[in-house]
C-alpha positions as a Markdown table, in Angstrom:
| # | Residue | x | y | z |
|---|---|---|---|---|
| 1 | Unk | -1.6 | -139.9 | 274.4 |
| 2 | Unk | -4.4 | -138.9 | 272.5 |
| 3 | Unk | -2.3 | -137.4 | 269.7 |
| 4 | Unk | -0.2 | -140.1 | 269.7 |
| 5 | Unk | -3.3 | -142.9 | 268.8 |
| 6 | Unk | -4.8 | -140.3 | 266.5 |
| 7 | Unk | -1.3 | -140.2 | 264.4 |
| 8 | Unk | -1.3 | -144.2 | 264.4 |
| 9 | Unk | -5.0 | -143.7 | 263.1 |
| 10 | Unk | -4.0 | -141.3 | 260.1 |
| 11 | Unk | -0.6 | -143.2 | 259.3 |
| 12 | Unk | -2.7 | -146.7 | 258.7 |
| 13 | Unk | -5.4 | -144.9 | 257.1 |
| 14 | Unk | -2.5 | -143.4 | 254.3 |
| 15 | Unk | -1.1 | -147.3 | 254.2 |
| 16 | Unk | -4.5 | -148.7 | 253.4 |
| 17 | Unk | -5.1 | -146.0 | 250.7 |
| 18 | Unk | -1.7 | -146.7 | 249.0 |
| 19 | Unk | -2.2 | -150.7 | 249.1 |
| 20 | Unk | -5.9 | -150.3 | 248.0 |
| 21 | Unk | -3.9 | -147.9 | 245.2 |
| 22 | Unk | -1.7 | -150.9 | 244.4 |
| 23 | Unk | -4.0 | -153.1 | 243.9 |
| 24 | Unk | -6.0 | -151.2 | 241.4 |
| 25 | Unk | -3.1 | -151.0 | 239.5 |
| 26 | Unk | -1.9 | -154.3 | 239.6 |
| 27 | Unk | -5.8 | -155.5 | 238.3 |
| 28 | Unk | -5.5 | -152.9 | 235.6 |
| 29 | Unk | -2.2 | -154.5 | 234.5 |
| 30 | Unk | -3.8 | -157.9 | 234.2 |
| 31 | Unk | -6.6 | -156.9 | 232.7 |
| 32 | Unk | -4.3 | -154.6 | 230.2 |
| 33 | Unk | -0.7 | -156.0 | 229.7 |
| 34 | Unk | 0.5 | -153.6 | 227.3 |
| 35 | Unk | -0.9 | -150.8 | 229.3 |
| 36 | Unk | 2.5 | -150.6 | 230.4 |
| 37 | Unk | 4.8 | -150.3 | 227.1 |
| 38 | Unk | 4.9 | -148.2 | 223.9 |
| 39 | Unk | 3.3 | -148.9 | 220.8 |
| 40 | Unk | 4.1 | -148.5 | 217.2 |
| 41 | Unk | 2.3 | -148.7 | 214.1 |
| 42 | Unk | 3.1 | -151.0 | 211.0 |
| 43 | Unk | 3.8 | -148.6 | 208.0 |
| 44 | Unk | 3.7 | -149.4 | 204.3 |
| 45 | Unk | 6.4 | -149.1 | 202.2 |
| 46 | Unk | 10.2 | -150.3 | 202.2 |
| 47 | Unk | 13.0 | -148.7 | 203.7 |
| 48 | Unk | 16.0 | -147.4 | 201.8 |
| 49 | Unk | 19.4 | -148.1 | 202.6 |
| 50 | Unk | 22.9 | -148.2 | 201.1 |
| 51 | Unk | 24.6 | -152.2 | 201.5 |
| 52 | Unk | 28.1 | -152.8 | 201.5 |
| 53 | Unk | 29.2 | -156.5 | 200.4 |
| 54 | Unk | 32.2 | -158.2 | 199.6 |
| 55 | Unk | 32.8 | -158.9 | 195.3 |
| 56 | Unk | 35.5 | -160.2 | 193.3 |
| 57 | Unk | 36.7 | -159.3 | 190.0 |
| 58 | Unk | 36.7 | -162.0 | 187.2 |
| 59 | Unk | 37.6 | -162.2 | 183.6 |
| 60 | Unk | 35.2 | -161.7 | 180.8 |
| 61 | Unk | 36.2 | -165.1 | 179.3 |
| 62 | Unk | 39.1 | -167.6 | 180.2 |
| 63 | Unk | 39.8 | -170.9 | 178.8 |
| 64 | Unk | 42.5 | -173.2 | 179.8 |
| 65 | Unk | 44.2 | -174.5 | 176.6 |
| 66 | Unk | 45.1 | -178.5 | 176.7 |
| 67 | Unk | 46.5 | -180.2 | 173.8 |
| 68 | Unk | 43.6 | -182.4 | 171.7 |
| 69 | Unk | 46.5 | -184.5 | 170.2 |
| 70 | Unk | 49.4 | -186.7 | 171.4 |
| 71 | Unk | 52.7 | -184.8 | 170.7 |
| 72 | Unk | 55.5 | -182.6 | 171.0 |
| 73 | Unk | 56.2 | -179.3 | 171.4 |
| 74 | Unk | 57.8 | -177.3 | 168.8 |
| 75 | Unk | 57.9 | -173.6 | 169.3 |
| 76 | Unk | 55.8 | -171.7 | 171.9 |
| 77 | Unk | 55.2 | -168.1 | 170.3 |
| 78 | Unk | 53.8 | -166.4 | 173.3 |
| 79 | Unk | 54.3 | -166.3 | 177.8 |
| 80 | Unk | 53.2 | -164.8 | 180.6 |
| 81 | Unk | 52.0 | -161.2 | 179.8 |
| 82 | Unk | 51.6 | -161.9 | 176.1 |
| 83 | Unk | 48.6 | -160.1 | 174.7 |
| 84 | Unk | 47.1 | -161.9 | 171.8 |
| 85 | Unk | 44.0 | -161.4 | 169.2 |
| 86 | Unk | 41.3 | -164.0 | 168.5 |
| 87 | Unk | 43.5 | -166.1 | 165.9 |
| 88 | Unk | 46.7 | -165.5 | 166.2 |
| 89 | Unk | 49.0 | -168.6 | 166.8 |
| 90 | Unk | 49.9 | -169.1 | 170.1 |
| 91 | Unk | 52.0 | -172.9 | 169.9 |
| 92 | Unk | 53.1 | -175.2 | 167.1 |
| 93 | Unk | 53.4 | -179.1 | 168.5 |
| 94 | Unk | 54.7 | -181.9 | 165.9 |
| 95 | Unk | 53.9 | -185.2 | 166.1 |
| 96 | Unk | 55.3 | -187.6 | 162.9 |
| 97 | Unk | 53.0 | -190.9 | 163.1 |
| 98 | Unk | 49.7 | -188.3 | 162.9 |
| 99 | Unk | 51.1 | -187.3 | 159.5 |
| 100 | Unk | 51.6 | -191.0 | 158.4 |
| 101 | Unk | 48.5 | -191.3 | 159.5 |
| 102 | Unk | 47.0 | -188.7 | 157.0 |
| 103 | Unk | 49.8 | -190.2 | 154.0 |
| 104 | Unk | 48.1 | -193.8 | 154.4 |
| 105 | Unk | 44.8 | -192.6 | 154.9 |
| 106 | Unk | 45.0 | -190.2 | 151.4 |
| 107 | Unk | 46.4 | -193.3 | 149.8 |
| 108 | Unk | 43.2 | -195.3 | 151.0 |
| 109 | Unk | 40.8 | -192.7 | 149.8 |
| 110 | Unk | 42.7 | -193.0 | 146.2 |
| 111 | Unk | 42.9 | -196.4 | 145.9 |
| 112 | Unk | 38.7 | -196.8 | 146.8 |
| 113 | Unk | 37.9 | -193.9 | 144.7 |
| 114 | Unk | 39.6 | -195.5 | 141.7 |
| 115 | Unk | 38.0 | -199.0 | 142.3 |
| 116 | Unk | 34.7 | -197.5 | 142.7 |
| 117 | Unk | 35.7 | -195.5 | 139.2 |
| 118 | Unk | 36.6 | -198.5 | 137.2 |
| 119 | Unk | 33.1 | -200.6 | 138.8 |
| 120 | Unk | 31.4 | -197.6 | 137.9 |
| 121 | Unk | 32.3 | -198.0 | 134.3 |
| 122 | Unk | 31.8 | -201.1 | 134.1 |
| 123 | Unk | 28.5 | -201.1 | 135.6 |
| 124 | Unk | 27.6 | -198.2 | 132.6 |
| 125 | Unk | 28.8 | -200.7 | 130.0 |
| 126 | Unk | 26.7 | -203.8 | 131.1 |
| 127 | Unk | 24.0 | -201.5 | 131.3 |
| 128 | Unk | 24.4 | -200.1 | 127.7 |
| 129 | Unk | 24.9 | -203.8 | 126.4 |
| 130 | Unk | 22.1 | -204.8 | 128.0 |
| 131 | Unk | 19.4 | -202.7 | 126.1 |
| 132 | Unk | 20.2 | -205.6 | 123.4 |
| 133 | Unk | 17.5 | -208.7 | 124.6 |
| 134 | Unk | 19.9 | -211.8 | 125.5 |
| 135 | Unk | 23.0 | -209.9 | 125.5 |
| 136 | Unk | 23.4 | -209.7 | 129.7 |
| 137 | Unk | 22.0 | -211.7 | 132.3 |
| 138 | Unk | 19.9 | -209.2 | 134.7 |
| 139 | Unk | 21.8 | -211.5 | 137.4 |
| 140 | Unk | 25.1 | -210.4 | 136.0 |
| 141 | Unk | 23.9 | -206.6 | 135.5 |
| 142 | Unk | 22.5 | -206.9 | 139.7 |
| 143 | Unk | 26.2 | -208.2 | 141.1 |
| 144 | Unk | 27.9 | -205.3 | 139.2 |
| 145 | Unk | 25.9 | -202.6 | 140.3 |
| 146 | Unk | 26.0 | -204.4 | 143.5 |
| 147 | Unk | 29.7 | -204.3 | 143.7 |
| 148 | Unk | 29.6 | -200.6 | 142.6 |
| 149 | Unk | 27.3 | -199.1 | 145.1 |
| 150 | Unk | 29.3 | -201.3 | 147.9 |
| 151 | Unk | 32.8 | -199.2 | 146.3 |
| 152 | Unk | 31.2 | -196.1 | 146.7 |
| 153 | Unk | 31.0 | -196.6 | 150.4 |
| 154 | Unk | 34.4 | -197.3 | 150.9 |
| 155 | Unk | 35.3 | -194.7 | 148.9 |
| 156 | Unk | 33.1 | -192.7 | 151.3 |
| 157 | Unk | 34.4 | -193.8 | 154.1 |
| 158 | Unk | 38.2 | -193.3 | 153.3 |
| 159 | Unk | 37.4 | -189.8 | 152.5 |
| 160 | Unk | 35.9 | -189.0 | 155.9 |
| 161 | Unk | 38.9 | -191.0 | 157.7 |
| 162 | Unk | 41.1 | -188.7 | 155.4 |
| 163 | Unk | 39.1 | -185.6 | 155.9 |
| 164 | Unk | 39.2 | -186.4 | 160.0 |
| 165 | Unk | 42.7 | -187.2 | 160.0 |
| 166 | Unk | 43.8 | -183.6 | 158.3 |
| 167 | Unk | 41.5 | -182.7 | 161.0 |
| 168 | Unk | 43.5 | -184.1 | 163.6 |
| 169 | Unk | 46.7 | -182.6 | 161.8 |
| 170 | Unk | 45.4 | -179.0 | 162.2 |
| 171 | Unk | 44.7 | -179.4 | 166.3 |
| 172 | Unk | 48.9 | -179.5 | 165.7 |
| 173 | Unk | 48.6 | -175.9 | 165.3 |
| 174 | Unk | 47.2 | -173.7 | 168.9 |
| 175 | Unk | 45.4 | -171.0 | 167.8 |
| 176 | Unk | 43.5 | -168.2 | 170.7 |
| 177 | Unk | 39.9 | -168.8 | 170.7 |
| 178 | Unk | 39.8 | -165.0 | 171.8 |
| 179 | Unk | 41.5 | -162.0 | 172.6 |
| 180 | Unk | 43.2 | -161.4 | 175.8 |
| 181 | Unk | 46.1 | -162.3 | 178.0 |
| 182 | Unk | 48.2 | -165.0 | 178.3 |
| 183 | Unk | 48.4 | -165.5 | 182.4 |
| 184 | Unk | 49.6 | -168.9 | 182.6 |
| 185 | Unk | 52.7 | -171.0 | 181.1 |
| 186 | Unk | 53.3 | -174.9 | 181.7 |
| 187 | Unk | 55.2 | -175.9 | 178.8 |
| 188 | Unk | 58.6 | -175.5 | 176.9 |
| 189 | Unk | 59.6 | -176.9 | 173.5 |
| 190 | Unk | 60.4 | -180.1 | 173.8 |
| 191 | Unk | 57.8 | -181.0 | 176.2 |
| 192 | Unk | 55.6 | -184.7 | 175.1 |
| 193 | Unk | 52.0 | -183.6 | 176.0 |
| 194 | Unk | 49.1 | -185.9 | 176.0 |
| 195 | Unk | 45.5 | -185.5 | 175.1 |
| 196 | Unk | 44.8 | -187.9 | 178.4 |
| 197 | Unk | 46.2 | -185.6 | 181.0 |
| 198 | Unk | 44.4 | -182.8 | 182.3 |
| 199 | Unk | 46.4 | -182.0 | 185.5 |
| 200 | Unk | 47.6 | -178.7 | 183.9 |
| 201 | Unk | 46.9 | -176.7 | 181.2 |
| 202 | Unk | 49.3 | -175.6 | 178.7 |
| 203 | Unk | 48.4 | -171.7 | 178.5 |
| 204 | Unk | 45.8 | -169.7 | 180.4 |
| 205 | Unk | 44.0 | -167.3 | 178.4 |
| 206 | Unk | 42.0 | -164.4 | 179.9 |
| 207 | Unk | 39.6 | -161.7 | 178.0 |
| 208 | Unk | 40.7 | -158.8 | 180.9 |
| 209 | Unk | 39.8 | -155.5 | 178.8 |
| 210 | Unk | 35.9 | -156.2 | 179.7 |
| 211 | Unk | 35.5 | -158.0 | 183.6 |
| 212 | Unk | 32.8 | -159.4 | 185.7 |
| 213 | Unk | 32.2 | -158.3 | 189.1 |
| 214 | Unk | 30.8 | -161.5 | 190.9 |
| 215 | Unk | 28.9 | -160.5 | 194.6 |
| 216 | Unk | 26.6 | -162.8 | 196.5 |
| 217 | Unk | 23.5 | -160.9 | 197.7 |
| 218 | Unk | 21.4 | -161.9 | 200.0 |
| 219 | Unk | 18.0 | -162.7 | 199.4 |
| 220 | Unk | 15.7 | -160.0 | 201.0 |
| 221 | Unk | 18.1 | -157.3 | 198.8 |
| 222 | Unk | 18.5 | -159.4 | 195.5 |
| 223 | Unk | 14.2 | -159.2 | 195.3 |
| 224 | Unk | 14.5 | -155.6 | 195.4 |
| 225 | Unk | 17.4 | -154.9 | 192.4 |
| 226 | Unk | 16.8 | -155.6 | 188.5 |
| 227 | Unk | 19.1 | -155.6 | 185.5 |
| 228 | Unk | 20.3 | -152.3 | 184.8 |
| 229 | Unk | 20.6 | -151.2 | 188.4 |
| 230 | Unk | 23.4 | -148.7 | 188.6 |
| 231 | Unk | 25.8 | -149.9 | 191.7 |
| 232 | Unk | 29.4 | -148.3 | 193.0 |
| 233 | Unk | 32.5 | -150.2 | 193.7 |
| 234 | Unk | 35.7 | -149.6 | 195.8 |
| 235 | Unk | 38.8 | -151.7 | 194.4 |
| 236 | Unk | 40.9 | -152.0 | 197.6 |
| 237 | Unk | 43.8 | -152.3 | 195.2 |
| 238 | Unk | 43.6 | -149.3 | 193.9 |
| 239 | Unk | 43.5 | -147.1 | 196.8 |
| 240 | Unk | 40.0 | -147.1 | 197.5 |
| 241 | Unk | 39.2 | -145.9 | 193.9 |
| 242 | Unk | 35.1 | -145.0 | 193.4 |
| 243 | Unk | 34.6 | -146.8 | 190.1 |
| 244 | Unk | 30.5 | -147.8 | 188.9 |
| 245 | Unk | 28.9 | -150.7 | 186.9 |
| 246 | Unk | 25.7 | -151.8 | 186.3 |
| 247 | Unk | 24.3 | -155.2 | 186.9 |
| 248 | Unk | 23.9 | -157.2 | 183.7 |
| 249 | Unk | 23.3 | -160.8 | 184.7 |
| 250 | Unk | 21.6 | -162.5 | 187.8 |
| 251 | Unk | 21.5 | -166.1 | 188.5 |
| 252 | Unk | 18.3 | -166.7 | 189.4 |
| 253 | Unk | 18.9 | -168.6 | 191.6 |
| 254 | Unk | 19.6 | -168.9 | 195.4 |
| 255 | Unk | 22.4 | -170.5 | 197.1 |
| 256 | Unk | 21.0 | -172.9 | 200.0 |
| 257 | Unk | 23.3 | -172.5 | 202.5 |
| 258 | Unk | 24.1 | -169.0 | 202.2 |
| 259 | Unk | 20.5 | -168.0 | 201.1 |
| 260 | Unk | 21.7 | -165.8 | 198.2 |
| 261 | Unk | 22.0 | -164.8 | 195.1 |
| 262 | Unk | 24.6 | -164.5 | 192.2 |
| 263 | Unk | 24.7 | -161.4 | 190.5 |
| 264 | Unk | 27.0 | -159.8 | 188.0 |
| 265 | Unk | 28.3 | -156.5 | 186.9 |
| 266 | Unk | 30.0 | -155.6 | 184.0 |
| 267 | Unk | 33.3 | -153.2 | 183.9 |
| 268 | Unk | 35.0 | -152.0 | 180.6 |
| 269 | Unk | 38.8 | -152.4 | 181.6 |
| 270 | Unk | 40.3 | -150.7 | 178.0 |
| 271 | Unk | 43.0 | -148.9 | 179.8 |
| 272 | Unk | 44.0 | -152.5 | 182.1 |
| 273 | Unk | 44.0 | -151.0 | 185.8 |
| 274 | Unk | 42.2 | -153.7 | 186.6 |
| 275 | Unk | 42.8 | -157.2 | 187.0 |
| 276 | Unk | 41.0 | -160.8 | 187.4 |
| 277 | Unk | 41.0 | -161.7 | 191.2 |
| 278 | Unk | 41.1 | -157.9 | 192.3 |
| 279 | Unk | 38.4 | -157.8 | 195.7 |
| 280 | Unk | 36.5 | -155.3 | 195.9 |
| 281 | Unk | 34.1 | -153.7 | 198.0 |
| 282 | Unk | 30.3 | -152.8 | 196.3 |
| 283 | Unk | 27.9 | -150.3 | 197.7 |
| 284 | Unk | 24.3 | -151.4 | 196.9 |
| 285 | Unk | 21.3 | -148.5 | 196.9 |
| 286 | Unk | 18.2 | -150.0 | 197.9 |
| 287 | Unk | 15.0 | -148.5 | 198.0 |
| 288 | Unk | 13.8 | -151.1 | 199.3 |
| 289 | Unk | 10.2 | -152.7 | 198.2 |
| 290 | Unk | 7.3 | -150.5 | 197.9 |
| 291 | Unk | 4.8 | -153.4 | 198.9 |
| 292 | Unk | 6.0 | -154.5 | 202.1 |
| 293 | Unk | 5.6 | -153.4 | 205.7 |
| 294 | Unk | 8.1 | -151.5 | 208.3 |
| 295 | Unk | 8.1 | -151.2 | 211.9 |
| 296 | Unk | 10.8 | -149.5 | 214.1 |
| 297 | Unk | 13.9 | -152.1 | 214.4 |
| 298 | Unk | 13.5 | -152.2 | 218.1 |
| 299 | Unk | 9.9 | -153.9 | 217.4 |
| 300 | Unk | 11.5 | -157.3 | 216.0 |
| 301 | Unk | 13.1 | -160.0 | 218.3 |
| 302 | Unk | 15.5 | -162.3 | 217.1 |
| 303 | Unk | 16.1 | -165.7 | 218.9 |
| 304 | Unk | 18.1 | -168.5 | 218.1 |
| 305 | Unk | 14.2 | -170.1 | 216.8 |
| 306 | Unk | 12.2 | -167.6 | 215.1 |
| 307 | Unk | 11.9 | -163.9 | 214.6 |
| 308 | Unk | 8.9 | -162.2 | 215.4 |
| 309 | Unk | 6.9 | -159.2 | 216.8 |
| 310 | Unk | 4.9 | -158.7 | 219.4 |
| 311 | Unk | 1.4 | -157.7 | 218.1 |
| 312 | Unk | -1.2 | -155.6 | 221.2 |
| 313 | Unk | -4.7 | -156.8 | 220.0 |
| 314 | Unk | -7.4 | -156.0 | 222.3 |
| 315 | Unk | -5.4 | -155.4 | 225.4 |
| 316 | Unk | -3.5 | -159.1 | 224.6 |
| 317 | Unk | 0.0 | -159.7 | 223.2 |
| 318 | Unk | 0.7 | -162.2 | 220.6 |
| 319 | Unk | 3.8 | -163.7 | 219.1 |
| 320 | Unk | 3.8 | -163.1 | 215.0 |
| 321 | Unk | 6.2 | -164.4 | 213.1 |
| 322 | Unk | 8.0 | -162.5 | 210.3 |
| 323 | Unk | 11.2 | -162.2 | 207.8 |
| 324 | Unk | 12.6 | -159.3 | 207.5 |
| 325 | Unk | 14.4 | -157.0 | 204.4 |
| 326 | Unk | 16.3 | -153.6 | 204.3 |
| 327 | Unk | 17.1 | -152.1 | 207.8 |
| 328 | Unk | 18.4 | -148.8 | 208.9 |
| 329 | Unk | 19.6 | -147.6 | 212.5 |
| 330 | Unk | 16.0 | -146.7 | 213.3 |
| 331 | Unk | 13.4 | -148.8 | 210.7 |
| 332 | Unk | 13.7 | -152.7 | 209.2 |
| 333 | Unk | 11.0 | -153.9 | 206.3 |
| 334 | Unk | 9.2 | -156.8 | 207.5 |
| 335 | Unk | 7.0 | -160.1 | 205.8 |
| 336 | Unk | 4.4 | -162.0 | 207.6 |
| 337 | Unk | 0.6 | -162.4 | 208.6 |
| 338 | Unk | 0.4 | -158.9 | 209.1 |
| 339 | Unk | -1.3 | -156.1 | 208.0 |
| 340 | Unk | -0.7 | -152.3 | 207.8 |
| 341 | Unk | -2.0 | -150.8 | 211.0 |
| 342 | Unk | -1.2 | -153.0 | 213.4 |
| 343 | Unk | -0.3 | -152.0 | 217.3 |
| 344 | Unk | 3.4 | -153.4 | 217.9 |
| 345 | Unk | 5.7 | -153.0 | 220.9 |
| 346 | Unk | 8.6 | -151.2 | 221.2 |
| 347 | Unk | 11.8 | -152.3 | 222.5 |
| 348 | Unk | 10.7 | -155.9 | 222.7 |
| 349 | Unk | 12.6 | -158.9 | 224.3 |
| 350 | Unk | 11.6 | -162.5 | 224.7 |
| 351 | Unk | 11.3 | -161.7 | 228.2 |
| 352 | Unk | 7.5 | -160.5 | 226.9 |
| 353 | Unk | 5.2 | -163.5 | 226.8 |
| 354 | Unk | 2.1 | -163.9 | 225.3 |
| 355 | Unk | -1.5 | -163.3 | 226.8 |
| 356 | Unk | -4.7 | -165.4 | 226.4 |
C-alpha cells in the first residue's frame, strides 16, 4: 500500500514538472514569437537569371499603298512575291479629265503670263514718257502699274495650279517608296480606285531583308537591360533554330495594363529564312540590378492585396511591404523600406501575424 501511494507521489510530481516545463515555454514564445522559425538575412545585390518571353517578328518598314488620285487602273507590273527596289514602278493608273485638267490649266498660265507681258510693257513705256514734265498723268502712270502688278499675280497663280496639277498627273504613276516585297494584291487593270476609300490598300509593301523582333518585357527586367544588350532567340518555325540580336530600340514607356515595356531587336534577314509575323521565343540574361536587395524566395508572401515580408525586430514581427525583380528557384530581388541586414523569416505564410 505504501508503494502504491509513493508511485502516485512520483507520477504527479513528473506531471507537475512537465506542465511547469510547458509553461515556461509557452511564456518564452510570447515574449519571443520568432523564437520559433528561421531567419534569413537581406543580401545586396541582384540575382541573375535567364527569362523566356514570347516575341513576334515584324518587318523593317511596310507601307500600304492607296491611290492619291481618282482613276483607273492600267497595268499592274508587280504581285504577290514580287521583289522590288526603292523606285522601281510598281502600277500605272490613267485617268483622262486629270490631264484636261493640266491642258486648261497650261493654257491659263499662258494666257496670264502674256497679259502680264504686254501690261508690263506698257507700264515701261508710260514710264519712259513720263520723264518728259506734262507728258503723263502720275494718275495714269499709278493704274498701269496697278494693273501690272495685279497680272503678275495671276500669272502666279496659274503657274502654281499648273505646277500642282502636273503634280497630280505624276501620283498616276506608283512608284516603291523602298525596297522589299510585295505581300499583298487588291487590284487588277481595270479596277476604278478612289482617293476617298481606304478599306483596302492596293499593294502591301514590306522591307523583310532587315526585321524587328517586338517582345513586351515586364517592368522589374526592362530596368535592368540597355541598348546593345546581346539576347538569343528560338524561331518556332524554324525548328527551334538558336539565332541572336541585340536590342536596338526601347519604348520608354510602360504599358498600363500589362505593366511593361516595348523593346526591339534588330535581325539581318539577307538570306530570307525569315518572315514578318514568324513567333518566336527570346531568352533574356539578366544579371539583375547591382543596387537592390535579395532574400530567399520562400521569405516573400504574395496575397491577393500586397506582397510583403515578414521582418523579426527585437523579438516582434512586422509586415513590410515590397516589389519584387529577378527570381530564381532559391533567391528573388526585392524593393521596399528595407535595408541590408535585416532578420526575415523563412517559409512565410499569411498565417504569421504581426506582433506589437
Amino acid at each position: 500500500m505504501k508503494s502504491y501511494i509513493m508511485l502516485i507521489v512520483v507520477a504527479l510530481f513528473f506531471v507537475s514538472c512537465t506542465e511547469n516545463k510547458k509553461d515556461e515555454k509557452v511564456l518564452a514564445e510570447t515574449k519571443n514569437p520568432v523564437a520559433n522559425y528561421q531567419l534569413a538575412t537581406v543580401e545586396k545585390g541582384g540575382v541573375a537569371t535567364v527569362i523566356k518571353l514570347p516575341a513576334q517578328l515584324a518587318a523593317y518598314q511596310e507601307v500600304s499603298i492607296f491611290p492619291k488620285v481618282n482613276g483607273y487602273v492600267k497595268n499592274v507590273l508587280v504581285d504577290v512575291g514580287s521583289r522590288v527596289i526603292q523606285g522601281n514602278t510598281l502600277m500605272q493608273l490613267e485617268a483622262p479629265e486629270l490631264e484636261q485638267a493640266v491642258l486648261q490649266a497650261r493654257e491659263k498660265y499662258a494666257r496670264a503670263k502674256a497679259d502680264y507681258a504686254i501690261d508690263k510693257e506698257h507700264y515701261e513705256r508710260l514710264l519712259e514718257a513720263s520723264k518728259t514734265a506734262g507728258a503723263i498723268s502720275p494718275l495714269d502712270l499709278s493704274t498701269v502699274r496697278a494693273k501690272m502688278e495685279a497680272d503678275s499675280s495671276v500669272s502666279n497663280a496659274e503657274k502654281a495650279n499648273w505646277q500642282m496639277q502636273q503634280t497630280m498627273m505624276g501620283y498616276l504613276k506608283v512608284t516603291a517608296p523602298f525596297s522589299g516585297v510585295i505581300t499583298e494584291r487588291n487590284v487588277h487593270p481595270g479596277a476604278l480606285v478612289n482617293a476617298a476609300t481606304k478599306d483596302k490598300p492596293m499593294l502591301e509593301l514590306k522591307q523583310i531583308d532587315h526585321l524587328r523582333l517586338q517582345v513586351d518585357i515586364p517592368e522589374g527586367i526592362a530596368a535592368s537591360l540597355k541598348n546593345k544588350d546581346t539576347v538569343s532567340f528560338y524561331v518556332s518555325a524554324l525548328q527551334g533554330k538558336r539565332m541572336t540580336g541585340f536590342i536596338s530600340r526601347r519604348s520608354m514607356n510602360v504599358n498600363a495594363q500589362y505593366r511593361s515595356e516595348r523593346m526591339e531587336i534588330d535581325v539581318p534577314n539577307a538570306n530570307g529564312i525569315l518572315a514578318p509575323g514568324m513567333y518566336a521565343d527570346i531568352t533574356l540574361y539578366s544579371n539583375g540590378n547591382t543596387e537592390g536587395m535579395w532574400v530567399p524566395k520562400s521569405a516573400v508572401v504574395t496575397s491577393t492585396e500586397r506582397k510583403y515580408v515578414l521582418v523579426s525586430e527585437n523579438g516582434k514581427v512586422k509586415k513590410t511591404d515590397v516589389s519584387t525583380g529577378n527570381q530564381t528557384a532559391g533567391k528573388i530581388e526585392i524593393y521596399g523600406n528595407i535595408a541590408v541586414g535585416t532578420k526575415v523569416i523563412i517559409n512565410a505564410n499569411d498565417e504569421i501575424k504581426e506582433t506589437q
